[in-house]
MIZAFI-194483 format. One record per residue (C-alpha): x, y, z; residue number from 1. Coordinates in Angstrom, 1 decimal. Layout:
<nodes>
<<X,Y,Z>,NUM>,
...
</nodes>
This chain:
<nodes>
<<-63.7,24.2,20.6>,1>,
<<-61.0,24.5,23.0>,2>,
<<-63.5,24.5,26.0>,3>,
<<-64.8,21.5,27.6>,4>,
<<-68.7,20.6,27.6>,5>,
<<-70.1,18.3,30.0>,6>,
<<-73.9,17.1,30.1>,7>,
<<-75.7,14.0,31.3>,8>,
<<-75.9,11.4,27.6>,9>,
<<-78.4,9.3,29.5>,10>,
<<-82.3,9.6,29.8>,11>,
<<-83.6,12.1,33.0>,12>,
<<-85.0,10.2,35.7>,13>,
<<-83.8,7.5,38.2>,14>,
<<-82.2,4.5,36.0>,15>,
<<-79.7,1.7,36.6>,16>,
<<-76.9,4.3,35.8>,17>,
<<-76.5,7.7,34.5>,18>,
<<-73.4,8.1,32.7>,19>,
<<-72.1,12.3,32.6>,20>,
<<-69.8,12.9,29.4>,21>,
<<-67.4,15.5,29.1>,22>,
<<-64.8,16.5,25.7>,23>,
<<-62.5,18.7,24.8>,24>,
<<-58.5,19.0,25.7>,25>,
<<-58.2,18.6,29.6>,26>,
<<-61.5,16.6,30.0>,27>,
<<-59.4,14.3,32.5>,28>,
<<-57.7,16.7,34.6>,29>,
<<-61.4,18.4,35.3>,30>,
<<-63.0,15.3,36.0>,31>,
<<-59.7,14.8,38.7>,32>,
<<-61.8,17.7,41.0>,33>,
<<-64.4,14.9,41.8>,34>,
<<-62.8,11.7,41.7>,35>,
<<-60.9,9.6,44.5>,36>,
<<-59.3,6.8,43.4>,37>,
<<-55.8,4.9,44.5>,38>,
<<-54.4,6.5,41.2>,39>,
<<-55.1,9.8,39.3>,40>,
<<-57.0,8.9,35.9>,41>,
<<-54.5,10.6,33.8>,42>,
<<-51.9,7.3,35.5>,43>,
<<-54.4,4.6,34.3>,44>,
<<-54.4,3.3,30.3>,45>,
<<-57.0,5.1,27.9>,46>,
<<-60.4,2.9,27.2>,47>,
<<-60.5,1.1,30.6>,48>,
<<-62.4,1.6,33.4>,49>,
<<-61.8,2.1,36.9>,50>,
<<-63.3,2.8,39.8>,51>,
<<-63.5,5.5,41.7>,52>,
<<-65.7,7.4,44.7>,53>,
<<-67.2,10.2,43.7>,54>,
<<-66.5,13.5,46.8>,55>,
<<-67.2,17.4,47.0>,56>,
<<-65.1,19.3,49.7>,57>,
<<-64.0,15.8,51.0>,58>,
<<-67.3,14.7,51.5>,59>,
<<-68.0,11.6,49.5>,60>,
<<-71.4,11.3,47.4>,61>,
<<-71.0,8.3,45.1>,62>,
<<-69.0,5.5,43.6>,63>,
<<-68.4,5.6,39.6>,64>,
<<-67.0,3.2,37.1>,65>,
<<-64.9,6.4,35.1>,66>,
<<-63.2,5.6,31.2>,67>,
<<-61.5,8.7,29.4>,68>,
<<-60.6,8.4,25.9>,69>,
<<-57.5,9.9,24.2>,70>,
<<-57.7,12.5,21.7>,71>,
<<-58.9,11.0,18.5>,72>,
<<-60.3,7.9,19.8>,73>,
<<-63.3,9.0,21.3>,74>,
<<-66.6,9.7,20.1>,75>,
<<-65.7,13.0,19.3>,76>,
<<-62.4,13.0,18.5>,77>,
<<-61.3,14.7,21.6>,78>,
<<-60.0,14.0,24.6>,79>,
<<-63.2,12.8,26.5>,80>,
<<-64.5,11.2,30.0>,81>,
<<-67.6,9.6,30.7>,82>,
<<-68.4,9.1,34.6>,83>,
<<-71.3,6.1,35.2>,84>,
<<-72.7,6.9,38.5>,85>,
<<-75.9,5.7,39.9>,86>,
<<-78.8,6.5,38.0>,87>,
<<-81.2,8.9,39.5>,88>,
<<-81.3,12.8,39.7>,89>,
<<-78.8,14.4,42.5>,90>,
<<-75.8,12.2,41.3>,91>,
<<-75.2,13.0,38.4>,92>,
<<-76.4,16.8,38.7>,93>,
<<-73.7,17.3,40.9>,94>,
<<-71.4,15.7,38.8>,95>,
<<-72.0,18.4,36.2>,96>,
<<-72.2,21.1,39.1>,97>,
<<-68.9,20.2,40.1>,98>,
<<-67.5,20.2,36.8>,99>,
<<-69.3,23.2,35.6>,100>,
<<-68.0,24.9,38.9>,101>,
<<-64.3,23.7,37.6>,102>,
<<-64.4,24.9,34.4>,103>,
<<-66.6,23.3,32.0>,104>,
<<-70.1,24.7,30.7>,105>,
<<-73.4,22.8,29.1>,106>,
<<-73.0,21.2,26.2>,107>,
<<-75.7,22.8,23.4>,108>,
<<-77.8,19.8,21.9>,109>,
<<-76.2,18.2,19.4>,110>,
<<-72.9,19.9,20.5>,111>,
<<-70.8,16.3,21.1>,112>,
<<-72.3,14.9,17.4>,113>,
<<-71.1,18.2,15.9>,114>,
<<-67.9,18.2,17.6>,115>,
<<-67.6,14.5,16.0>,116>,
<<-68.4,16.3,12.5>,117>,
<<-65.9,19.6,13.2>,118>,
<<-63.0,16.8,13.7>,119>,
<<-63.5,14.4,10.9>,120>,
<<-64.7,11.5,13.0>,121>,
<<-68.1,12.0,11.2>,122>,
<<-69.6,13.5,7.8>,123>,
<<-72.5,15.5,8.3>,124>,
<<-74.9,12.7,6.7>,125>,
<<-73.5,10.2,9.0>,126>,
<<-74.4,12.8,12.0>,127>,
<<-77.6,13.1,10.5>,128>,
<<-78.7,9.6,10.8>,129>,
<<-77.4,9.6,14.8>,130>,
<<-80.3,11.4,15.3>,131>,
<<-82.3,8.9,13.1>,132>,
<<-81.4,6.0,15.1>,133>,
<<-82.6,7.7,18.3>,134>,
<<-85.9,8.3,17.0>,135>,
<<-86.6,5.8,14.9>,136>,
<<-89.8,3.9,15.9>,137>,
<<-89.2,0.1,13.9>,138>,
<<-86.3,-2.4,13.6>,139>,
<<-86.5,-1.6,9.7>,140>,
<<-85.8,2.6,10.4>,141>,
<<-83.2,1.8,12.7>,142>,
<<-81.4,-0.3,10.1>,143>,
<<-82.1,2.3,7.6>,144>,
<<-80.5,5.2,9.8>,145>,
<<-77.9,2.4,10.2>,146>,
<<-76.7,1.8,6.9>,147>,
<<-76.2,5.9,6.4>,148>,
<<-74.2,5.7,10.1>,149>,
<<-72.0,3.1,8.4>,150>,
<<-71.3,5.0,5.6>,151>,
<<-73.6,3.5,2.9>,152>,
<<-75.5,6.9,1.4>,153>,
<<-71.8,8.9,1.4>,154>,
<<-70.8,6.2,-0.7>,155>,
<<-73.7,7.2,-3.5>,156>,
<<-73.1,10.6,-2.8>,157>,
<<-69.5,10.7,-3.5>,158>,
<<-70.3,8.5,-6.5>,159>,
<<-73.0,11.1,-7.8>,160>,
<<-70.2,13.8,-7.2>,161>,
<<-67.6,12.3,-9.3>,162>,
<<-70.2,12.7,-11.7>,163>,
<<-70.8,16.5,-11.5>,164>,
<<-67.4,17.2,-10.8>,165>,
<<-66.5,15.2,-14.1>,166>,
<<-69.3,17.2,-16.0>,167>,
<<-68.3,20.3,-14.2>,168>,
<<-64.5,20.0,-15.5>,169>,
<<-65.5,19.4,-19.0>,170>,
<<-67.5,22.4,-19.4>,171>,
<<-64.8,24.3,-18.3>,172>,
<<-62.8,23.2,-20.9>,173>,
<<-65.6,24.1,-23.6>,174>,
<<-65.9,27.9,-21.8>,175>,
<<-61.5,28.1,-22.4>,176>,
<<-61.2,26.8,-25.3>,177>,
<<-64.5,28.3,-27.2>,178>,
<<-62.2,28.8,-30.6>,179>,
<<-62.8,24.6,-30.9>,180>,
<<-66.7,24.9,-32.3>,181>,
<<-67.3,21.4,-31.1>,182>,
<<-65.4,22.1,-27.7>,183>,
<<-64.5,18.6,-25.5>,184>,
<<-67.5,17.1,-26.0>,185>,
<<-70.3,17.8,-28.8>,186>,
<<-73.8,19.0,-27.2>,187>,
<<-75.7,15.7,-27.5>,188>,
<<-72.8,13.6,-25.3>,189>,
<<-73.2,16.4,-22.8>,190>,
<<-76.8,16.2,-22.9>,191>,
<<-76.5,12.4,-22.2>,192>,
<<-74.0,12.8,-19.5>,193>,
<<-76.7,15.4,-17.8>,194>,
<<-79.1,13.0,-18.2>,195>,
<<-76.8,9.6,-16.4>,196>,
<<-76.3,12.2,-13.6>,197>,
<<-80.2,12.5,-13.4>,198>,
<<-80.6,8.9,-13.6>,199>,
<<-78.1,8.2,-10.4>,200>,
<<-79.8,10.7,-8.0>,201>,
<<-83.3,9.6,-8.8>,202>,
<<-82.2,6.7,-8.1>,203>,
<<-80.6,7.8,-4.6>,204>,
<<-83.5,9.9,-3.9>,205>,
<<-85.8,7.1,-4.4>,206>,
<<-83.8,5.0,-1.4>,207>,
<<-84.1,8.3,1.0>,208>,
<<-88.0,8.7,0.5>,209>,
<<-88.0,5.1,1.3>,210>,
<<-86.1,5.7,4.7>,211>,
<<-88.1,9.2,5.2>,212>,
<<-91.5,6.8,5.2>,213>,
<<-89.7,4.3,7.7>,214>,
<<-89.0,7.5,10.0>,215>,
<<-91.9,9.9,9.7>,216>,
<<-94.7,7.5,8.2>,217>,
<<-97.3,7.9,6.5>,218>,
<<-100.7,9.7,7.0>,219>,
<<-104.2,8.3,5.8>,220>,
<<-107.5,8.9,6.0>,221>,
<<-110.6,7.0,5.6>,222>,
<<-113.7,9.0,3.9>,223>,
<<-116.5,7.6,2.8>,224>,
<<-120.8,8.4,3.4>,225>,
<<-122.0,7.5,6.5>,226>,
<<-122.3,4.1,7.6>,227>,
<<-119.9,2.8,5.1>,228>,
<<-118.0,1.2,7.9>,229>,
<<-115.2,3.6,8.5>,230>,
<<-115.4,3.4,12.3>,231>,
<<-115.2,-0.4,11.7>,232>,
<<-112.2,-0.2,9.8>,233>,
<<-110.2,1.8,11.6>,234>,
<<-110.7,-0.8,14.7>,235>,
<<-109.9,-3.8,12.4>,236>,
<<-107.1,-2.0,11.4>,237>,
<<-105.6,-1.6,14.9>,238>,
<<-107.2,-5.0,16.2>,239>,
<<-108.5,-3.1,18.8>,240>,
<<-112.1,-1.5,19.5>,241>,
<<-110.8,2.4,19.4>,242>,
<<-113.9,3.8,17.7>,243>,
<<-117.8,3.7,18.7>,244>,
<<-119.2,1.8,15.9>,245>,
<<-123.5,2.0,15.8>,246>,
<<-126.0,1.4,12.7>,247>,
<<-127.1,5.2,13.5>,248>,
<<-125.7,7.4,10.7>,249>,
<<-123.5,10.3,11.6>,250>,
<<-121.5,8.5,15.2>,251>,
<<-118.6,9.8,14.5>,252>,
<<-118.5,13.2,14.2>,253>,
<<-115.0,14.5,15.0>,254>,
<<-111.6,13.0,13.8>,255>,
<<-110.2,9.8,15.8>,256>,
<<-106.6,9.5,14.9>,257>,
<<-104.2,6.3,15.9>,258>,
<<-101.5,4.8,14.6>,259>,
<<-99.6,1.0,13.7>,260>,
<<-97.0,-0.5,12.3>,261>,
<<-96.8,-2.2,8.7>,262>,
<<-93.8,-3.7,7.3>,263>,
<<-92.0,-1.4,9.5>,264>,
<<-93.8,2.1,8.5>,265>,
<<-95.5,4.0,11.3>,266>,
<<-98.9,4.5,9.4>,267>,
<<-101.8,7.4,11.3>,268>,
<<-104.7,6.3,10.6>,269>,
<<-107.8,9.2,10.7>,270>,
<<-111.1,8.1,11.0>,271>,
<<-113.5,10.8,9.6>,272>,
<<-117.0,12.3,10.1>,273>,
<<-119.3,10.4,7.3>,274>,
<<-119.2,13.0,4.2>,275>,
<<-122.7,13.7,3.4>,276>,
<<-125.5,17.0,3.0>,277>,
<<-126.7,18.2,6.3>,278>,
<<-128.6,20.9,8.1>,279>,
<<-126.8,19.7,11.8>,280>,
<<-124.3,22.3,12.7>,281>,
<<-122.2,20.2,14.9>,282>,
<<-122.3,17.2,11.8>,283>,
<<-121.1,20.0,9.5>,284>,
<<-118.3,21.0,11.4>,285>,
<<-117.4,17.3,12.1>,286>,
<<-117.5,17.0,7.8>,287>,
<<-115.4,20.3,7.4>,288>,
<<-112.8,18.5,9.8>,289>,
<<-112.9,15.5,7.2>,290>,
<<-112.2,17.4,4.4>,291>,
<<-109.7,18.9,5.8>,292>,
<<-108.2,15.6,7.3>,293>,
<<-108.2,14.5,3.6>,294>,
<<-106.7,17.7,2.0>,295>,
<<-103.7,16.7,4.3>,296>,
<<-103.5,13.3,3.9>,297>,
<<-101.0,10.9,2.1>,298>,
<<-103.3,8.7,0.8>,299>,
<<-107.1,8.1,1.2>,300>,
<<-108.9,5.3,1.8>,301>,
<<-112.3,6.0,-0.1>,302>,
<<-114.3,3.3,2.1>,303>,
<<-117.9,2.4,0.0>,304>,
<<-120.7,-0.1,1.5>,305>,
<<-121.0,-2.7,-1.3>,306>,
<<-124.5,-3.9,0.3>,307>,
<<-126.1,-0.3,-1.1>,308>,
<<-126.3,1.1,-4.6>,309>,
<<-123.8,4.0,-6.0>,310>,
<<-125.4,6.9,-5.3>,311>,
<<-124.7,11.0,-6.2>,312>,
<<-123.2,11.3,-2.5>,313>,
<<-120.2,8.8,-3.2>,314>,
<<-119.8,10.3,-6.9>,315>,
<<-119.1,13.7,-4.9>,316>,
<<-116.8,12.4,-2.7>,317>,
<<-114.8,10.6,-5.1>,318>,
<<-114.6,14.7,-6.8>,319>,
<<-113.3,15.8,-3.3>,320>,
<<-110.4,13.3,-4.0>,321>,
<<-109.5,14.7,-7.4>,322>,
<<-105.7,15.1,-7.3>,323>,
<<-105.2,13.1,-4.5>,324>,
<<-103.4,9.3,-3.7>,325>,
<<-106.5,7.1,-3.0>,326>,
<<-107.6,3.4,-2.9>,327>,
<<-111.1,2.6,-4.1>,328>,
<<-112.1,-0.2,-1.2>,329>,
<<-115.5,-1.7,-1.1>,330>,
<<-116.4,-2.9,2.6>,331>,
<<-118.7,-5.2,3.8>,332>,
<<-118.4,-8.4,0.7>,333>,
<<-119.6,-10.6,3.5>,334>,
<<-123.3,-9.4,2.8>,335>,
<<-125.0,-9.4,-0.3>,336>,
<<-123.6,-7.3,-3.2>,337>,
<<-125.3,-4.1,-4.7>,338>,
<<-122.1,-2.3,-6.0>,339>,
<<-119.8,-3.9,-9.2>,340>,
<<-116.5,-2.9,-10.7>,341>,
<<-118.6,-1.3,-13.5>,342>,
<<-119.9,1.4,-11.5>,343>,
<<-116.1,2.5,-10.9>,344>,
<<-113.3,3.7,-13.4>,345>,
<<-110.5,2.6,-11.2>,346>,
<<-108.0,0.1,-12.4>,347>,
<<-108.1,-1.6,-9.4>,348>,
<<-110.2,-1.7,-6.3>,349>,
<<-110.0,-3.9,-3.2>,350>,
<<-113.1,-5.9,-1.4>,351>,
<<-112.8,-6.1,2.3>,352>,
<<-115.2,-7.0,5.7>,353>,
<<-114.3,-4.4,8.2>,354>,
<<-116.3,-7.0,10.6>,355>,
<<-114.9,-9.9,9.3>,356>,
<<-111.5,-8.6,9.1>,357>,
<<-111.2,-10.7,5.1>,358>,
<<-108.4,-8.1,3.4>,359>,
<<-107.6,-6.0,5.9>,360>,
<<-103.6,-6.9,5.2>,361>,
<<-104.1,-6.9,1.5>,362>,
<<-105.1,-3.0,2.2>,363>,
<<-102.3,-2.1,4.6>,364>,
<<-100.0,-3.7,1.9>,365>,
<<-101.8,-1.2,-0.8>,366>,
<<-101.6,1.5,1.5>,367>,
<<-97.9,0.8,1.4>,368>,
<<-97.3,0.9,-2.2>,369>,
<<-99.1,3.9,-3.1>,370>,
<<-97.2,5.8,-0.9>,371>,
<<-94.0,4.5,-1.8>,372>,
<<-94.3,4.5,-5.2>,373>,
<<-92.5,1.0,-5.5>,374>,
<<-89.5,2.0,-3.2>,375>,
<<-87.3,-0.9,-1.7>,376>,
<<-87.3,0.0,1.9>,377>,
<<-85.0,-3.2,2.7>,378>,
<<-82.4,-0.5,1.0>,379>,
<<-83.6,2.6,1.9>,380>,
<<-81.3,5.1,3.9>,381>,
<<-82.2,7.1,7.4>,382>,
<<-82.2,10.6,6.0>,383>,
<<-83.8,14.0,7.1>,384>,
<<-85.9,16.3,4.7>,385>,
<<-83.3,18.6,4.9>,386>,
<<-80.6,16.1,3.0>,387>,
<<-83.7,15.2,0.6>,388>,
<<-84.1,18.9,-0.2>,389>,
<<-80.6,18.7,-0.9>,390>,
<<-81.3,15.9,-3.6>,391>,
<<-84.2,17.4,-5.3>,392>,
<<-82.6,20.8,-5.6>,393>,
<<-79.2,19.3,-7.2>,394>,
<<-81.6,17.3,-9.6>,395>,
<<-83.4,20.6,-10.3>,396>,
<<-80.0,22.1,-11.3>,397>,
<<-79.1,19.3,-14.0>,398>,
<<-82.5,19.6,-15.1>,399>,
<<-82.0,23.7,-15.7>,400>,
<<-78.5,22.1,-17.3>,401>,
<<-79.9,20.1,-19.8>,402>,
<<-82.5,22.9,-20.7>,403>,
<<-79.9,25.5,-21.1>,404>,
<<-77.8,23.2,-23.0>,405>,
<<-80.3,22.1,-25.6>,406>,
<<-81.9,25.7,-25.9>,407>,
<<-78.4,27.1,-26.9>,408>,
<<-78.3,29.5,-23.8>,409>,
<<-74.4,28.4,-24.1>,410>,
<<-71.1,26.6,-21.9>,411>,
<<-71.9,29.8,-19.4>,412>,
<<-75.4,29.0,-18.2>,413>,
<<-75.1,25.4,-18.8>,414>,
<<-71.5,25.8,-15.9>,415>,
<<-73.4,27.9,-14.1>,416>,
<<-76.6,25.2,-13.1>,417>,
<<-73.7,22.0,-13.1>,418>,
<<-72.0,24.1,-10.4>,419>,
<<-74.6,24.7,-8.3>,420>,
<<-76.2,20.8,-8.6>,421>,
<<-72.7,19.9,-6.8>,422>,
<<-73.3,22.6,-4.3>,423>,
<<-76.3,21.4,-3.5>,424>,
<<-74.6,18.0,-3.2>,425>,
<<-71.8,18.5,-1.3>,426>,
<<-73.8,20.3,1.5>,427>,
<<-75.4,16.9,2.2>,428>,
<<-71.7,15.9,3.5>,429>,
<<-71.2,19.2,4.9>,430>,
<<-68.1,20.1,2.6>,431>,
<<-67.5,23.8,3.1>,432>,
<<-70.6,24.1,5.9>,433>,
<<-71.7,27.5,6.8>,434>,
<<-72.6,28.0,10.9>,435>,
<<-76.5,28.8,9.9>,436>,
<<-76.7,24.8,8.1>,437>,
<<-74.8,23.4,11.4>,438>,
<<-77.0,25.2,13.9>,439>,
<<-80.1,24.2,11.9>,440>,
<<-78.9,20.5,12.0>,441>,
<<-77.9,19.9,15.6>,442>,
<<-80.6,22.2,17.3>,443>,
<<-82.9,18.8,17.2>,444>,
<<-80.4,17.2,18.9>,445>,
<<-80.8,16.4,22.8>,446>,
<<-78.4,18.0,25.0>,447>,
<<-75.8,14.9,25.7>,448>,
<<-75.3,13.3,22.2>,449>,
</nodes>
């Protein structure tokens, strides 16, 4: 890391300003090639700014406000500049002509986050969640990504840790000293320890699927027969007319996909071809689509008219769902009713009027819950799947643990699964990372941050 990397850390296009970052050791006396000031950079204090024109071969091109940072007081720990010239596209790219001309190169994307990582100023789960904050798409996932930038999810990490490491030491002792038949600790207090170290990252893992939802969202899709009102729900939904909506069976016959906003959660909404037997090619195709828009949904919204009896067609549908998260929701209670709760085996099942808009909320608050499982997102934490992997493998380690343990496989095997749970564990920090686990991390960066 001894070369200095430069890119632009604001958005292409014409803007207000366009700021041009450069770090690494002698970031100030590059940026000295294009700046003309009454002092040298290097003369005024650190973390101020100053003013200066901006020249190539004598030939001024811009004026800049221009702040460099010490080393370890910048964003990545290095010695670092950031030149804010005006915003637009010939500016700043010869900014980072000049400097590249000087000495410097592009920064890779990612490459000034992972420098923050490489010096200490960051762990790797607090890097992680830069890149949530960027894209994060509701107040509630930026607060989420913001609570692991501060610090909070290393916190339970480290925690869980402690845990392993305390388990992991203790076997140890068990595997060198086997002549004591009850070793440290007899079998069943191990087994319980296992088990408390469960119990924490469950509990962990149920705050990141919380943030996961917040970031990526969820996807759902409404089947039902034709004419059950799906094309009417999906526009109360978005409290917009998005979908044609006629008495003629069998509108719709591709997939209309849109999304909004509940509680915070991005939720994609897929209105479906009506799922029913027919000898029209195109309708068939258009049903083969909803299937399949179902197979890959989160949850399902399995939309009934209420104003027409149960019939053989909705009992096959509600097959087709067989294994997968639905909500039983009967549509249209503002006309006479032909459908009761008897006819269903569901717990629970939810009236609504798609025309009427009467418990549309109530369903975007059930769509919620069966996707979350109960999760508090007000403490969820912005992770990415590849820090939940992380999670469920560790867990899947204590799990082999306890099996091991209570099978009699012996200390060995039992070691053997503790160690790599806190593995697994302290990769999600990125203790001891390999280069393969950083490139995969930073390459969704954007070049600039």
């Amino acid at each position: 890391m001894n070369d200095v990397i430069t890119a632009l850390a604001t958005a292409y296009g014409e803007s207000g300003i366009a700021i041009v970052r450069l770090s690494g050791e002698g970031s100030a006396t590059l940026a000295e090639h294009l700046l003309c000031g009454r002092k040298k950079l290097l003369e005024y204090p650190p973390r101020t700014m100053r003013l200066f024109t901006l020249s190539y071969n004598g030939e001024a091109f811009d004026e800049a406000l221009v702040v460099r940072f010490e080393n370890g007081s910048s964003y990545t720990g290095e010695e670092s500049v950031e030149i804010q010239c005006h915003g637009g596209i010939l500016s700043a790219q010869k900014c980072i002509e000049i400097l590249c001309e000087n000495g410097a190169r592009i920064a890779q994307p990612g490459e000034f986050t992972k420098r923050a990582f490489l010096n200490g100023r960051l762990d790797l789960s607090q890097a992680e969640a830069v890149l949530g904050i960027i894209r994060a798409k509701s107040s509630e996932a930026l607060a989420a990504s913001e609570r692991t930038l501060q610090g909070k999810f290393t916190e339970e990490i480290k925690k869980f840790l402690e845990l392993l490491t305390t388990l992991a030491a203790q076997l140890e002792v068990n595997i060198d000293f086997p002549e004591d038949d009850t070793g440290l600790l007899p079998a069943e207090e191990f087994s319980a320890k296992i088990s408390d170290a469960v119990s924490c990252g469950n509990e962990i893992i149920s705050h990141c699927r919380a943030g996961i939802l917040l970031r990526e969202g969820i996807r759902v899709a409404i089947a039902g027969k034709p004419n059950a009102g799906k094309s009417s729900l999906l526009n109360a939904l978005l409290h917009e007319e998005r979908a044609i909506v006629t008495e003629i069976p069998g509108t719709t016959r591709d997939k209309i996909e849109e999304q909004f906003l509940h509680k915070g959660i991005p939720v994609r909404i897929t209105d479906t071809a009506g799922i029913r037997n027919t000898e029209d090619k195109i309708e068939a195709i258009g049903i083969q689509t909803a299937l399949k828009a179902v197979s890959d949904a989160d949850a399902v919204i399995w939309l009934l008219d209420s104003s027409r009896e149960f019939s053989e067609e909705d009992m096959k549908i509600k097959k087709e769902l067989e294994g997968k998260k639905y909500i039983t929701v009967l549509n249209k209670c503002d006309l006479p009713q032909k459908i009761s709760e008897k006819d269903f085996s569901e717990s629970e099942i939810l009236r609504i009027s798609a025309a009427t808009g009467k418990g549309i909320e109530s369903l975007k608050d059930k769509i919620i819950a069966i996707v979350s499982d109960g999760a508090i997102l007000a403490e969820s934490y912005g992770v990415s799947s590849r820090q939940l992997e992380c999670l469920n493998l560790a867990l899947n380690s204590l799990k082999n643990a306890n099996e091991a343990l209570n099978s009699g496989l012996g200390d060995d095997v039992t070691a053997d699964c503790v160690e790599a749970a806190r593995r697994h564990a302290a990769s999600l920090l990125g203790l001891d990372p390999t280069e393969k686990l950083l490139d995969t991390v930073f390459s969704d960066f954007c070049v600039g941050k």
